[in-house]
C-alpha positions in Angstrom: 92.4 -142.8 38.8 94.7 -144.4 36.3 93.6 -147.2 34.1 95.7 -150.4 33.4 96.9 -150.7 30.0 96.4 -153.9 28.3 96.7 -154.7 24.4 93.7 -157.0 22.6 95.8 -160.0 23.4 95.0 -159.4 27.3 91.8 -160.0 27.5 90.3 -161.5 29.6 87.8 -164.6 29.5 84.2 -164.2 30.6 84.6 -160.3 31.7 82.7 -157.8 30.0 84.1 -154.7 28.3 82.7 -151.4 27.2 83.8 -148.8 24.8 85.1 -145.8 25.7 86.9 -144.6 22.4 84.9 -145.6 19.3 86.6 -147.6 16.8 86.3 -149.6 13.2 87.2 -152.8 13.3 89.5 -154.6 10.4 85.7 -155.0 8.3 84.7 -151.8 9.3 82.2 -152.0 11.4 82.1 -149.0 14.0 82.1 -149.8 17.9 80.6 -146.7 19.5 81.2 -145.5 22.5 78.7 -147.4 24.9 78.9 -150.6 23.7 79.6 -153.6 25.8 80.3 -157.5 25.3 81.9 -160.2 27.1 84.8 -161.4 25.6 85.1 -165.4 25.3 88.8 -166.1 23.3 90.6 -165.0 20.5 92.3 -166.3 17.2 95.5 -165.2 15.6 96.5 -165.9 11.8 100.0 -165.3 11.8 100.1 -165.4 8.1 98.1 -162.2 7.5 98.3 -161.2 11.2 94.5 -161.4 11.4 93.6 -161.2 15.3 90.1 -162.3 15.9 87.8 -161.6 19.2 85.3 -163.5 20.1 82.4 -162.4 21.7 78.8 -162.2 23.3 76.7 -159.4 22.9 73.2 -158.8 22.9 72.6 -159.9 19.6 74.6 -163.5 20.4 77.5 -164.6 19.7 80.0 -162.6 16.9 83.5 -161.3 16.0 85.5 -158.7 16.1 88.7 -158.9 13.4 91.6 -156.7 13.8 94.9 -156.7 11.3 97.9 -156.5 13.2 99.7 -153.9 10.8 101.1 -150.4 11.0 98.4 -149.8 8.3 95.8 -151.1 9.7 94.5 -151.7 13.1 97.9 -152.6 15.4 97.8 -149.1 17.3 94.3 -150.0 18.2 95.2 -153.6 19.3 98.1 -152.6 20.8 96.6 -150.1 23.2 93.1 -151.3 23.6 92.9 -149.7 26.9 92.1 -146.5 25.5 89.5 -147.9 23.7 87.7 -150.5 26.4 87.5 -150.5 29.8 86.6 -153.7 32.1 83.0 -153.0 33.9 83.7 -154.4 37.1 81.4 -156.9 39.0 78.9 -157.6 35.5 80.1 -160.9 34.7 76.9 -162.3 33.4 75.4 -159.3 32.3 75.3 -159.9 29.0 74.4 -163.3 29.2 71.1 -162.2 31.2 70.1 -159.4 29.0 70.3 -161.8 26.0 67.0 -164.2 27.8 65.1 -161.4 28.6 65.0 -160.5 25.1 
């Protein structure tokens, strides 16, 4: 079964993603394969084209940065279906393994 493409500006709000493809972020920070958050919004610096996630994880509340430039991290933004998925029906997921740490 196909999976629909989306770019890091199509996220959406409150669902929770998983990686499938790891990847380094614009500070690079590694996202292995397995790791999930729910996305909450994003930023975009036009200036430097700095795209910024936000998230919740386990660990709280953090971000991921991106530079949208050949050089840097735009083939990742761009097709950030091959490197998340959406987990279907775990809205609140997250949120509940956070309080039962």
């Amino acid at each position: 079964m196909d999976r629909p493409s989306f770019s890091a500006f199509e996220l959406k709000a409150n669902a929770t993603y998983r990686v499938v493809t790891p990847f380094k972020d614009f500070d690079g920070v590694s996202h292995p394969v397995g790791e999930s958050w729910r996305y909450q919004s994003r930023n975009y610096l036009p200036y430097h084209a700095g795209l910024t996630l936000n998230i919740d994880n386990a660990d709280g509340q953090r971000s991921i940065r991106f530079q949208d430039y050949p050089e840097a991290q735009e083939d990742i933004i761009n097709s950030f279906s091959d490197y998340v998925v959406e987990v279907e029906g775990s809205e609140g997921a997250i949120a509940i393994a956070v309080n039962l740490r």
